[in-house]
C-alpha positions as CSV (number, residue, x, y, z in Angstrom):
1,X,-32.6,-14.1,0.1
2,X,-31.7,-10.7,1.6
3,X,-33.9,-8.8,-0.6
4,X,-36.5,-11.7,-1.9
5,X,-39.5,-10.1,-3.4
6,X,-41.6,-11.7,-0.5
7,X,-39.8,-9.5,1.7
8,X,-40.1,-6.1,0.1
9,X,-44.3,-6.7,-0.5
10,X,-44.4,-7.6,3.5
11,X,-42.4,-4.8,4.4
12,X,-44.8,-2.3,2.3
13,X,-47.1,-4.2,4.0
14,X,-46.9,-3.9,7.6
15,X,-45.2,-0.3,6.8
16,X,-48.5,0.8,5.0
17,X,-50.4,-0.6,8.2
18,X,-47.8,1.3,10.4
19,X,-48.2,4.3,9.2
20,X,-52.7,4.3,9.1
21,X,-52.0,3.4,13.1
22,X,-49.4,6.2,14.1
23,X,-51.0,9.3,12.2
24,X,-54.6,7.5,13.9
25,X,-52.6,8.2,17.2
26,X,-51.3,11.8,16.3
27,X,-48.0,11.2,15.1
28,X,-47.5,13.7,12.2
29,X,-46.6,12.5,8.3
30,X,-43.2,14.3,8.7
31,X,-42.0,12.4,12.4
32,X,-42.5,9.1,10.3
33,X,-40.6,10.4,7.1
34,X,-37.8,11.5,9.9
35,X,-37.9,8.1,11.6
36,X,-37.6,6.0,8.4
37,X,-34.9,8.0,6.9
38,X,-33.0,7.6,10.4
39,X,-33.8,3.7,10.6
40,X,-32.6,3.7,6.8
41,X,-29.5,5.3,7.9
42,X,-28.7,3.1,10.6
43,X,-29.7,-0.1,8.4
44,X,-27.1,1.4,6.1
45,X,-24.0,1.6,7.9
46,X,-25.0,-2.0,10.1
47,X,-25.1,-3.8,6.3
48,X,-22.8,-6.8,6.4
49,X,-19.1,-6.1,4.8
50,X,-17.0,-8.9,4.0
51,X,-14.4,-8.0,6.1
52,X,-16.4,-7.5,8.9
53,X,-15.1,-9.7,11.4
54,X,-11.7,-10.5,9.4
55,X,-8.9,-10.9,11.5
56,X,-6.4,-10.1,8.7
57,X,-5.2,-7.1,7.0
58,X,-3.0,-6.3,4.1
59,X,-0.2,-4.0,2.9
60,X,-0.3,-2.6,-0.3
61,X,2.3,-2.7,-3.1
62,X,3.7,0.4,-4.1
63,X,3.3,1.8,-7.5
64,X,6.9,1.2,-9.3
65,X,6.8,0.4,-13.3
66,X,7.0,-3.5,-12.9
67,X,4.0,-3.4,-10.0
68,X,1.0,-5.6,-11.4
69,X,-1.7,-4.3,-8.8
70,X,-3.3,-1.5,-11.3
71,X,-5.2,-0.3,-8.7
72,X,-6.8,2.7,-10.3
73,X,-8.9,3.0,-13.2
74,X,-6.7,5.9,-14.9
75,X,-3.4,4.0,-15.6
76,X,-1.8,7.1,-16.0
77,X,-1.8,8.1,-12.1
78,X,1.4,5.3,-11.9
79,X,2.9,7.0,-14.3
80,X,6.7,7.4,-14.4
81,X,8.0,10.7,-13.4
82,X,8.5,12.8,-16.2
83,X,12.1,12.5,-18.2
84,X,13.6,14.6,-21.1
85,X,13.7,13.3,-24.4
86,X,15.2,14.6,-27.6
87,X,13.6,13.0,-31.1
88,X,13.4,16.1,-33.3
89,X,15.3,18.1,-35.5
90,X,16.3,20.7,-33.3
91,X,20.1,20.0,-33.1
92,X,22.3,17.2,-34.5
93,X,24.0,16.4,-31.3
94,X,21.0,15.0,-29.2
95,X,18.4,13.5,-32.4
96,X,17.5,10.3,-31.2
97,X,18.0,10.6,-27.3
98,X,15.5,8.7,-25.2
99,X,16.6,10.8,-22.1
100,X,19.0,13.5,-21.7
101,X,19.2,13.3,-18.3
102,X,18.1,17.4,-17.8
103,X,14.9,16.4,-15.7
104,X,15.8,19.1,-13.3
105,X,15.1,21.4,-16.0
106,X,11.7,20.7,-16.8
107,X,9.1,23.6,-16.4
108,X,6.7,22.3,-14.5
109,X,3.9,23.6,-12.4
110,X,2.9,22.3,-8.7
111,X,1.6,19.3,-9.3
112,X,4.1,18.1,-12.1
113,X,2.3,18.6,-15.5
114,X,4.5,20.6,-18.0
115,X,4.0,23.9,-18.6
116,X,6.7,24.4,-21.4
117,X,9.4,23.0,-23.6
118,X,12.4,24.4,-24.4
119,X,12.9,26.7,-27.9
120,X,15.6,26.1,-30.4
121,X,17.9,28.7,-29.0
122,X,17.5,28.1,-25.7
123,X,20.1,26.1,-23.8
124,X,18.8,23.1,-23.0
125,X,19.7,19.9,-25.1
126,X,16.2,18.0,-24.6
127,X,13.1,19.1,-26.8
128,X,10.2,16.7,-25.8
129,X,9.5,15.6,-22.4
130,X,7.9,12.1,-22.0
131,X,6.9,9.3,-19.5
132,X,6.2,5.9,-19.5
133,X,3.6,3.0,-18.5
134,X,3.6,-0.7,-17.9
135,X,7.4,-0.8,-18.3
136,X,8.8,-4.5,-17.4
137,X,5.4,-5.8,-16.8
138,X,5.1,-9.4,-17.9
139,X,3.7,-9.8,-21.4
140,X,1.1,-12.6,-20.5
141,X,-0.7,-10.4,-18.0
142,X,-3.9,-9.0,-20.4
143,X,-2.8,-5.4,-20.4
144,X,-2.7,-4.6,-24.0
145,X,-5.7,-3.2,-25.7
146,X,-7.1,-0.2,-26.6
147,X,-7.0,2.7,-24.7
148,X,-8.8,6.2,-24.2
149,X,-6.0,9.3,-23.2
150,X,-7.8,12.4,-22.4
151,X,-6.2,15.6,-21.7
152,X,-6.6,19.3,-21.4
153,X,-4.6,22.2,-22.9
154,X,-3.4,22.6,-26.3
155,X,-0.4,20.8,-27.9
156,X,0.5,17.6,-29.3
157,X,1.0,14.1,-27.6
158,X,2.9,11.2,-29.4
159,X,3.1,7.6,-28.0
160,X,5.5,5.3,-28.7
161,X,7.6,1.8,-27.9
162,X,3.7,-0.3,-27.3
163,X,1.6,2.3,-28.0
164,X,0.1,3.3,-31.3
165,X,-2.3,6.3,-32.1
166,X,-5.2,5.8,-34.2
167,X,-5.6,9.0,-35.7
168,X,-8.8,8.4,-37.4
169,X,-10.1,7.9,-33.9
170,X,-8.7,10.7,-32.0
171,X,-9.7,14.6,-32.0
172,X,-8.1,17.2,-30.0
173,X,-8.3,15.9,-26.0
174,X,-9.1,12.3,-26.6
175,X,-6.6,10.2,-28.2
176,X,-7.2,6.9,-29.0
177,X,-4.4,4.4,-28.9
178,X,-3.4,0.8,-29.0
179,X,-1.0,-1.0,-26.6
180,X,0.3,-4.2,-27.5
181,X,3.0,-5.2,-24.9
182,X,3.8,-8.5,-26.9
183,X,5.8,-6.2,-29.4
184,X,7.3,-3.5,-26.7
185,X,8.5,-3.5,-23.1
186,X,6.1,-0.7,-22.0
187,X,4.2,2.3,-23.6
188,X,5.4,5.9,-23.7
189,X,3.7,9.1,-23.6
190,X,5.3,11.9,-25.5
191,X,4.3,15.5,-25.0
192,X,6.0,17.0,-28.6
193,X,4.1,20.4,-27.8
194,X,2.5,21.9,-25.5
195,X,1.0,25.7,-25.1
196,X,1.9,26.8,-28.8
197,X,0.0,30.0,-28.8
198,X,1.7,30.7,-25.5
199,X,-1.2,31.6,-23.7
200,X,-0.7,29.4,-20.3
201,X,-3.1,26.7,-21.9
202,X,-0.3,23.7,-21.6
203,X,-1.4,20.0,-21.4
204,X,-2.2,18.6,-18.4
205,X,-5.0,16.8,-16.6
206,X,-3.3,13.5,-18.9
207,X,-5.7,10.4,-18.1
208,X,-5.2,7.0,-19.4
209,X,-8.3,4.9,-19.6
210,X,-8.8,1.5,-20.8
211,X,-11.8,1.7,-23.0
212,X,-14.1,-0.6,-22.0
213,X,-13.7,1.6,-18.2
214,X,-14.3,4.8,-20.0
215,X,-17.8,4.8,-18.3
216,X,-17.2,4.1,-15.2
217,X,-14.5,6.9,-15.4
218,X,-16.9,9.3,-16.3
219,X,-19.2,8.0,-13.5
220,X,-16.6,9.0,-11.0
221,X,-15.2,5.7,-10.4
222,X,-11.6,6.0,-9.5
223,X,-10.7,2.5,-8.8
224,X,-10.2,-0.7,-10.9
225,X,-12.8,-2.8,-10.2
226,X,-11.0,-5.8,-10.2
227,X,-8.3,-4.9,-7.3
228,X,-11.2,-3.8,-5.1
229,X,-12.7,-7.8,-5.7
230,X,-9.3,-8.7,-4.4
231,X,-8.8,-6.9,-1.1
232,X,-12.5,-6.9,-0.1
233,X,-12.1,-9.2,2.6
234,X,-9.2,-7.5,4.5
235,X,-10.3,-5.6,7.5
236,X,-7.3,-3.1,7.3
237,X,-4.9,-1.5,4.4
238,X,-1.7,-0.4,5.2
239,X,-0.6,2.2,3.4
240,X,3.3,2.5,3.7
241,X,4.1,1.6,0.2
242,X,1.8,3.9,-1.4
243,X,2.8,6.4,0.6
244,X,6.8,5.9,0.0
245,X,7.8,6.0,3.5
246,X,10.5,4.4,3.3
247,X,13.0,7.2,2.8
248,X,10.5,9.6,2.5
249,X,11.7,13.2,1.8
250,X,8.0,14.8,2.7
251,X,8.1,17.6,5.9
252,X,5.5,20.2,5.7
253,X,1.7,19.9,4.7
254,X,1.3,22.1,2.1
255,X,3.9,19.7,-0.2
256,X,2.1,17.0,0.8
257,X,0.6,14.7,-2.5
258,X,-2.4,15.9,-4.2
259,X,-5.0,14.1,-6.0
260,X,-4.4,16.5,-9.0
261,X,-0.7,15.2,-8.9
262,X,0.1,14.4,-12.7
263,X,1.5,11.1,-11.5
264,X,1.2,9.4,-7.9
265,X,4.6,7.9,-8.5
266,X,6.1,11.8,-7.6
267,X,5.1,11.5,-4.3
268,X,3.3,8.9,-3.1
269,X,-0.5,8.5,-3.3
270,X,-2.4,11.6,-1.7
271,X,-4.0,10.7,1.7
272,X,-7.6,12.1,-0.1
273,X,-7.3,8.9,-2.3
274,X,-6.1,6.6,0.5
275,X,-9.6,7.7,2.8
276,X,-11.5,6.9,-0.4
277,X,-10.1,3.3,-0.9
278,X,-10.7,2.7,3.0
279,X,-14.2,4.4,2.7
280,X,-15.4,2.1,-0.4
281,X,-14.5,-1.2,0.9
282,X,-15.0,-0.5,4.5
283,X,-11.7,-1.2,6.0
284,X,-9.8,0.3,8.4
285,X,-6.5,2.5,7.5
286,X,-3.2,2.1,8.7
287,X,-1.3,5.2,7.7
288,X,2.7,5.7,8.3
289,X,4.1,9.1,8.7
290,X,6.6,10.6,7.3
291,X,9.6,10.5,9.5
292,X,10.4,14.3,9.1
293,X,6.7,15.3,9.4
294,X,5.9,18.4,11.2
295,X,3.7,18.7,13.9
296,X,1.3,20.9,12.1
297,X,1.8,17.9,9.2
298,X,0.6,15.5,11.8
299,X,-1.9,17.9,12.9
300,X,-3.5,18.5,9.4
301,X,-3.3,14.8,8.4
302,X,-5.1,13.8,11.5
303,X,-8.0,16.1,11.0
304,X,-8.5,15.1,7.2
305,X,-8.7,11.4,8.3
306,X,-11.2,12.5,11.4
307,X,-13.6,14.4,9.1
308,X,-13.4,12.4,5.5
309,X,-13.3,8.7,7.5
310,X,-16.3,7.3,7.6
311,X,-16.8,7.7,11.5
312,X,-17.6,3.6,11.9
313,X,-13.8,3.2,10.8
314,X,-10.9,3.2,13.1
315,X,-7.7,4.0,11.8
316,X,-4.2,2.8,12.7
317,X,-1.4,5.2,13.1
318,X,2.5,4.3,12.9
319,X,5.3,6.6,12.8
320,X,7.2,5.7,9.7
321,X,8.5,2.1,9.4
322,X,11.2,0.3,11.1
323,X,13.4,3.2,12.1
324,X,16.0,0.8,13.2
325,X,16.4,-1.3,9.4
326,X,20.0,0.5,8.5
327,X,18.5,0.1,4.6
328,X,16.3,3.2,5.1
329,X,16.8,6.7,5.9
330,X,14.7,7.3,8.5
331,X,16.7,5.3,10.4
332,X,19.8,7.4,10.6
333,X,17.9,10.4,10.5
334,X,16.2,9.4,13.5
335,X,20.3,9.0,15.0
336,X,21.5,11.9,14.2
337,X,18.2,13.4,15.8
338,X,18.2,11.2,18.9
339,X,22.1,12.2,19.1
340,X,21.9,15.6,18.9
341,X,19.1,15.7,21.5
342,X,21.2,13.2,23.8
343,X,24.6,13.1,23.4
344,X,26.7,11.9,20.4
345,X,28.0,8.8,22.8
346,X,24.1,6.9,22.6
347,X,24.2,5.0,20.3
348,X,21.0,3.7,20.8
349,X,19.5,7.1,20.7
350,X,17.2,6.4,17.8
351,X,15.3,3.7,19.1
352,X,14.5,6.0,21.9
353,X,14.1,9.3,19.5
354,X,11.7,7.2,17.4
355,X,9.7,5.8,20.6
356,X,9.8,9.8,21.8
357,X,8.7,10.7,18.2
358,X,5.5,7.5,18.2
359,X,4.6,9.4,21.5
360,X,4.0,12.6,20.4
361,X,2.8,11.7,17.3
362,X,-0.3,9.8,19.1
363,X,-0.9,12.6,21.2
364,X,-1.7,14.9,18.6
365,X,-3.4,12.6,16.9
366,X,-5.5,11.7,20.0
367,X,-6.4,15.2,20.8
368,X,-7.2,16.3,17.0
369,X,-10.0,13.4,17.6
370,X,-11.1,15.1,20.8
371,X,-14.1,12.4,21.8
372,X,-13.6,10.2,19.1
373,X,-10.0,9.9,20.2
374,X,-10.8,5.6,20.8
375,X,-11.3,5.6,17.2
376,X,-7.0,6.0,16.9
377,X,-4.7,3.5,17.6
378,X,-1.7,3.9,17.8
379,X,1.2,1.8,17.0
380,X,4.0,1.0,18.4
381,X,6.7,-1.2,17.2
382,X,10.0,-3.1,17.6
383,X,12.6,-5.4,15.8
384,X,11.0,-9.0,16.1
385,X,14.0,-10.8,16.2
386,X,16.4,-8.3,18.3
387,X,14.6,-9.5,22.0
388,X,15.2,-6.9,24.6
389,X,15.7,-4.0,22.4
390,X,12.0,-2.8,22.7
391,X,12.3,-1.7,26.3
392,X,15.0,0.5,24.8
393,X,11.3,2.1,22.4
394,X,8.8,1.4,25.2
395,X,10.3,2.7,28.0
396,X,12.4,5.5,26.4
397,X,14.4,6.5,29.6
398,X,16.0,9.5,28.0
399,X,12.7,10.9,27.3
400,X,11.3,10.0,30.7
401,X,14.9,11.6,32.6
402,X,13.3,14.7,30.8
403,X,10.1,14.4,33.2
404,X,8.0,12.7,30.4
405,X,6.1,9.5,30.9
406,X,7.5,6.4,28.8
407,X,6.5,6.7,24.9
408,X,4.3,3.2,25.4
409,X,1.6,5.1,27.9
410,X,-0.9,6.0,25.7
411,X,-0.2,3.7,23.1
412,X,-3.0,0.9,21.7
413,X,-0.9,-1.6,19.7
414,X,2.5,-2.8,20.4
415,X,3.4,-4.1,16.4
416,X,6.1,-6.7,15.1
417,X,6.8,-8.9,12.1
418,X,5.7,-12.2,11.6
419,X,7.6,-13.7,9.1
420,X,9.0,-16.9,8.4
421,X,12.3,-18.1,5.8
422,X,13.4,-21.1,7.5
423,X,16.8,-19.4,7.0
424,X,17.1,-20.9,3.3
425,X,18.5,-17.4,1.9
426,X,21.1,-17.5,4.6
427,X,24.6,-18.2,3.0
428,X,25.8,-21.0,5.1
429,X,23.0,-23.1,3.9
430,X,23.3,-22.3,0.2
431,X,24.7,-25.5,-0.8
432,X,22.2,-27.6,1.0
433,X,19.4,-25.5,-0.3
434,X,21.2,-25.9,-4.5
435,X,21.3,-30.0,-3.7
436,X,17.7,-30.0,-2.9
437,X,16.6,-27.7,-6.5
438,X,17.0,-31.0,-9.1
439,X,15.6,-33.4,-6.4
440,X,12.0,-32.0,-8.1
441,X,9.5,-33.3,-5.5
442,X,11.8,-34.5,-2.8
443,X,13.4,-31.4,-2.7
444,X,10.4,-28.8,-2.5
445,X,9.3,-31.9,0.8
446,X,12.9,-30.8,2.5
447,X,12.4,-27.1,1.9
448,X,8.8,-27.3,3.3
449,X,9.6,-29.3,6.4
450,X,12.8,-27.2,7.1
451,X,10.1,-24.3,6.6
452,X,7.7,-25.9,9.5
453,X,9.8,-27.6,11.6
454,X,13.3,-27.1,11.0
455,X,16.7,-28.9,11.5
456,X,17.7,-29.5,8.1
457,X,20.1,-27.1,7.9
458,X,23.6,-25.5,9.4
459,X,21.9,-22.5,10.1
460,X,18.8,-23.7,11.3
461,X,16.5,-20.6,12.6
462,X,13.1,-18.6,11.6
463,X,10.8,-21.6,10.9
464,X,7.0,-21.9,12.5
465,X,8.3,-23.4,15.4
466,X,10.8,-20.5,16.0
467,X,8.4,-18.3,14.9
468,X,5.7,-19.2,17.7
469,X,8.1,-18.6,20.2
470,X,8.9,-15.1,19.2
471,X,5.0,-14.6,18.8
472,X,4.6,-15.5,22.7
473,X,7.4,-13.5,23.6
474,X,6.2,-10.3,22.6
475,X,2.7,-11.2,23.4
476,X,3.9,-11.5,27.3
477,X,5.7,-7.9,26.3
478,X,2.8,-6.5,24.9
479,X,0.4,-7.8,28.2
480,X,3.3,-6.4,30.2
481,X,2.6,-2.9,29.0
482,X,-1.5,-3.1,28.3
483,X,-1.1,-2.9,24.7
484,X,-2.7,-5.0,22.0
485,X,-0.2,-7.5,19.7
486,X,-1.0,-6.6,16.4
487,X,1.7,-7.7,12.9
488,X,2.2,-5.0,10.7
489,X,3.7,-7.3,8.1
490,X,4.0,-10.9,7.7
491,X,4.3,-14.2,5.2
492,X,6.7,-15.7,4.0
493,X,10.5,-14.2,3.8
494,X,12.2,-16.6,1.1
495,X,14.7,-14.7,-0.6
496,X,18.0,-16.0,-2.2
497,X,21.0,-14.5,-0.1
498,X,23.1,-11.5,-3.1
499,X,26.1,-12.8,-2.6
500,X,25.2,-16.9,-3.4
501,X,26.8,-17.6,-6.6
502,X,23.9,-19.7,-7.8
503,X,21.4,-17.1,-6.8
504,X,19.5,-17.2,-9.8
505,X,18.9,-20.8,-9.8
506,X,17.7,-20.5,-6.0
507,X,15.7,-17.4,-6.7
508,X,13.6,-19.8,-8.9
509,X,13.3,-22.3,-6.4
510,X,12.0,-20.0,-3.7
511,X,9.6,-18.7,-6.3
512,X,8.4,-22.0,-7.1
513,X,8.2,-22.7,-3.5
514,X,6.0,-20.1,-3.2
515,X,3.6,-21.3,-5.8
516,X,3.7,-24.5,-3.9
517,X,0.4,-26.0,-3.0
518,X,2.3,-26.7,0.3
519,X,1.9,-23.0,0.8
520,X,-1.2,-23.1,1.8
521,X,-1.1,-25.3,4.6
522,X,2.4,-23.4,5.9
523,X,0.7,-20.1,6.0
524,X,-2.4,-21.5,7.6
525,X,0.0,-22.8,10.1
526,X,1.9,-19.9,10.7
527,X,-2.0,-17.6,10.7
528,X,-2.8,-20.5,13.4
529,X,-0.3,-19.7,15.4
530,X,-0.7,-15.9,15.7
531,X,-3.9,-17.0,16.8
532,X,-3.1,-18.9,19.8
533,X,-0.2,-16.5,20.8
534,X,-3.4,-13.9,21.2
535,X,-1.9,-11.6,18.4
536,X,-5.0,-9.1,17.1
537,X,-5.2,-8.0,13.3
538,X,-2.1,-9.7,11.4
539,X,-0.8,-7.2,8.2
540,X,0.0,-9.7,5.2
541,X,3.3,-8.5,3.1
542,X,2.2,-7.9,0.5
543,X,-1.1,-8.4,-1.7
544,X,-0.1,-8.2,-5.3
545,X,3.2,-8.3,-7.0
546,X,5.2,-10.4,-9.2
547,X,8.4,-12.3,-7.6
548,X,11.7,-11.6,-8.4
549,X,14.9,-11.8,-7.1
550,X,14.4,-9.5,-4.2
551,X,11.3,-12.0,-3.1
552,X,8.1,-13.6,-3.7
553,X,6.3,-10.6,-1.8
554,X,2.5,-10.6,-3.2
555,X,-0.1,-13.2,-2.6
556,X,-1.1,-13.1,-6.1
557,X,1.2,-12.4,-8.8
558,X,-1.2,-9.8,-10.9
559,X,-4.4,-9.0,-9.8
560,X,-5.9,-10.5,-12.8
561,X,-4.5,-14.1,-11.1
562,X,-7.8,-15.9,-9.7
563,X,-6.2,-17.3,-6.7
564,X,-2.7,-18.7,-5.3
565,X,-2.1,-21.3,-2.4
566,X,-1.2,-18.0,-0.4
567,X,-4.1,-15.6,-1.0
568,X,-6.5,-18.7,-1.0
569,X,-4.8,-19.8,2.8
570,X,-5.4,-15.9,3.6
571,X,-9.0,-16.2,2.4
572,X,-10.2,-19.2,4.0
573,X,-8.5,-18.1,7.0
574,X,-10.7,-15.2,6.8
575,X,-13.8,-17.4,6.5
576,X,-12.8,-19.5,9.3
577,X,-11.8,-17.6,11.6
578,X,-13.7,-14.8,13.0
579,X,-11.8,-11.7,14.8
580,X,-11.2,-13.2,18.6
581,X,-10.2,-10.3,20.1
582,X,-12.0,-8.2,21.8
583,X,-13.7,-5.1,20.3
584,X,-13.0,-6.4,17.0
């Protein structure tokens, strides 16, 4: 044992002896006091983690009502934006409204609590403003109980649909209520009143606290104990999700999220937060910035990271996240950018504005690290499946015409996708895949070889085998250019095609493919393979959420789920498999 109690009486031991010897030889009592606290220091930060040598990392889900990752020990952080509400007396014509759609409205102060509700005479129709929790969260996952909410400020709260004040309980600033999701879809929090003696005291500071974490809130704990069990073993978190890049609206630093933000749902969770998470459990951060960021943005965000980090870490750095998927807006932002820079006829000028953009970005970041600047790498990426179109990224000739070098000098990690369908969402294959969904065992066999191997279907593409050879092409792309192969998502892709008539029935099959104990050995495969294609640190999509019909993203379900054939193939690949890379 580590810390046997033979071990601590022979270190007293031949520390006692230690220190009779050096102040015999002249060393004074305050050069050995020095010297232990520097040797504790350095035991400190060399203490094993359990991601130490992981060769995996993990994205994190974002924050939407039906996520199940409850990452933080005040639930009211994941909050839904505040909506307005009308349940009073005030006027007939609005009694009984849930939300009158007047959001815009609201009074509220910088970092979203609100400072004032509207009086009788004024226009607005709405007369309470109120949010909700846990909506369309699944009713066997053991949310309900009871609950501390603390505030500050005067007024009134009022809960409703799950939730249920006991007022015996609760004083002014600590309510007490009950949730019971079996009898509600979701809880909400009502403020009725706030600032009655109009003073400027409005509530705010609104926490949510299951009780039996009441003490470790008050301890300073700020995450759920259970979630940090569950990613412990990841050497790197990527943030995009909880920092809503996709479609991100966020430009200059000083609108950037705050922790004091009423809900992290406004925004996106603030980068303080993030550094914590990274900080506790020791792994690395992977941060994506916003695609309108500003240099000074980049600039600040780099130099909160450098100094609040824990200087053992090194941190990833993309610019936003696949600025060339059509579904996002930083995609034709990034055209209309490239465009106006190039010419209106280049139509592949955002690639090459978003390679320019990747550039620059690392080059702050680099020089806002000064001599710590091999602690940043930064990232790179490309399509996966669009071969030929990275050159258009790495080489960036439009930028280089303009006496720059190409955007991948200076990069550290050329990233792509590494995941794997097996083409059973694709539309042509739909009525092979609904043959197989009655055929119970025999089925799920088809679906799981079509998955590894292939050639089962018309549209036969995206299994392992294909997979591999995508992995070696961009490896030889990524030696080409000196850069390290690194996924920054991956795992399966199984997700029934919108426009397949049956695609509710097939949305159930790909879901109980997923919980498939044949899983397991298809993602060890498809980790195995990474492996031998010399890809570095591989970025699993997603860790926790519940499938639906836009896919079976998480690796568990809830994080109160013990284990899955997924998480468990991304744990033991963990054990098994020590970073091979080197530097790792």
């Amino acid at each position: 044992m580590r810390n046997s109690i033979f071990s601590k009486l022979y270190s007293k031991k031949i520390f006692l002896f230690s220190f009779l010897f050096l102040i015999g030889i002249g060393i004074t009592v305050s050069e050995i006091i020095d010297s232990s606290q520097d040797q504790i220091k350095g035991a400190t930060l060399s203490q094993t983690q359990p991601n130490d040598q992981s060769p995996l990392g993990i994205n994190l889900n974002g924050l939407g009502s039906a996520s199940t990752q409850f990452p933080f020990i005040d639930y009211f952080k994941r909050a839904h934006p505040w909506f307005t509400s009308c349940q009073s007396q005030k006027t007939s014509d609005c009694r009984g409204v849930w939300d009158t759609k007047e959001a815009e409205k609201l009074d509220l102060d910088e970092q979203g609590w609100v400072k004032s509700l509207p009086k009788p005479e004024d226009p607005p129709r709405y007369t309470q403003a109120a949010t909700t929790l846990f909506k369309d969260i699944p009713k066997d996952i053991p949310i309900s109980g009871q609950y501390i909410v603390l505030y500050d400020g005067e007024g009134t709260l009022d809960y409703g649909l799950a939730a249920k004040k006991d007022s015996t309980l609760s004083k002014p600033g600590r309510d007490v209520i009950t949730i019971d999701l079996s009898k509600s879809n979701g809880a909400s929090v009502i403020i009725s009143e706030t600032d009655p003696n109009q003073t400027g005291n409005y509530i705010r500071n609104i926490r949510v606290i299951k009780q039996e974490d009441e003490a470790r809130y008050q301890n300073g704990e700020q995450f759920n104990p259970i979630f940090l069990e569950k990613i412990k073993k990841f050497r790197s978190l990527r943030f995009m999700d909880w920092m809503q890049t996709n479609h991100s609206s966020q430009k200059e630093w000083k609108n950037r999220p705050t922790p004091a933000d009423a809900t992290y749902r406004r925004s996106g969770v603030p980068l303080e937060v993030m550094i914590t998470l990274s900080n506790q459990i020791y792994a690395e951060p992977w941060f994506n910035i916003p695609h309108q960021a500003t240099d000074e943005y980049i600039r600040n965000f780099a130099a909160m990271v450098k100094a609040e980090l824990n200087p053992n870490l090194k941190v990833y750095v993309e610019f936003s996240n696949e600025v060339w998927n059509w579904n996002f807006k930083q995609t034709r932002y990034a055209l209309e950018q490239g465009q106006a820079r190039w010419g209106k006829d280049k139509q592949d000028a955002f690639r090459q504005w978003y390679g320019m953009r990747t550039a620059q970005m690392c080059e702050i970041w680099k020089r806002e690290f000064g001599n710590q600047a091999n602690r940043v790498i930064c990232v790179i990426s490309t399509q996966t499946n669009s071969g030929g179109a990275e050159s258009k990224i790495l080489d960036c000739p439009y930028w280089v015409n303009e006496g720059n070098k190409p955007c991948y000098q200076g990069m550290d990690a050329y990233a792509i996708a590494g995941y794997f369908s097996g083409s059973l969402g694709d539309l042509k294959n739909s009525s092979t895949v609904e043959s197989w969904l009655n055929q119970g065992e025999t089925g799920i066999n088809q679906a799981f070889q079509q998955l590894n191997k292939g050639g089962l279907l018309p549209k036969d593409k995206d299994n392992l085998i294909d997979n591999y050879e995508t992995f070696l092409y961009h490896a030889k792309v990524a030696k080409a250019k000196g850069l390290q192969l690194v996924a920054y998502e991956g795992g399966q892709h199984l997700v029934a095609h919108r426009k397949d008539p049956n695609k509710e029935e097939v949305t159930d099959f790909l879901i109980q493919l997923n919980r498939s104990p044949q899983m397991y050995n298809t993602y060890l495969q498809l980790l195995e393979d990474w492996k031998q294609a010399e890809g570095t640190v591989f970025m699993h999509f997603t860790d926790i959420s519940i499938p639906t019909k836009y896919g079976s993203w998480g690796a568990l379900e809830s994080v109160y789920q013990p284990t899955s054939p997924k998480y468990k193939a991304l744990e033991d690949f963990i054990d098994q498999n020590p970073c091979w890379w080197e530097g790792c």
